[in-house]
N, C-alpha and C positions, 0 to 999 in steps of 0.2 A: 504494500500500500504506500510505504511511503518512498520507495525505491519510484513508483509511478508519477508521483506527486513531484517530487524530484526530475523526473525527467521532464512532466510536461511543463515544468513551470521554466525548466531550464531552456527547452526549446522553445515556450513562449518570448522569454528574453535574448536568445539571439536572434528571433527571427525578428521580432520587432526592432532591434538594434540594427540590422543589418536593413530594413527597410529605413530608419530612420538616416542613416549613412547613404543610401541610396538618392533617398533625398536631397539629402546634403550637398551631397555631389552634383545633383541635376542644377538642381541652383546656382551654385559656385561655378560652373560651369557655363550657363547661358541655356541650359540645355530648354526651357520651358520660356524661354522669351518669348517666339515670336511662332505660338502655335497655328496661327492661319495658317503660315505662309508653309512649316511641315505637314500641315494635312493636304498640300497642292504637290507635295512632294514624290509622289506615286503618278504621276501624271505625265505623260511624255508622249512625240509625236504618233508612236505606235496608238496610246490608247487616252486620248483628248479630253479634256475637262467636258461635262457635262455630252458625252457621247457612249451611248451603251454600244461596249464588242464583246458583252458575255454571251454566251447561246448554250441555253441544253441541248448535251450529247442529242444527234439524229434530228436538230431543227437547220435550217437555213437563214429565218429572221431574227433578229435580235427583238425582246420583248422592248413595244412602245412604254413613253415613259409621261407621265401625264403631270404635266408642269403647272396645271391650275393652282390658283392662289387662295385657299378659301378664308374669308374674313371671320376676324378674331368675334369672341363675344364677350 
């Protein structure tokens, strides 16, 4: 029991520690600056912002994508 107790409390404190350091580092880093502009970062002339190239196995069209805007309430 307490051999369990011991372990899980021990891996709650590195794992937490090791997220906290992770952090740390994103930060010190720049790494969380300028998130728009990493989420455009998958994007390139093969496969274009705002253009669907997925297709399910055995289709030919790519599923249409319905851009309406529907108003807040």
């Amino acid at each position: 029991m307490l051999l369990s107790l011991f372990i899980l409390g021990g891996s709650f404190v590195l794992l937490t520690g090791s997220a906290l350091l992770a952090l740390r580092w994103a930060l010190l880093t720049g790494q969380l600056r300028n998130s728009e502009k990493a989420a455009l970062l998958v994007f390139d002339e093969d496969e274009p912002l705002d253009e669907v190239t997925d297709r399910f196995p055995g289709t030919t069209a790519a599923p249409t994508v319905d851009r309406t805007v529907l108003p807040r309430r």
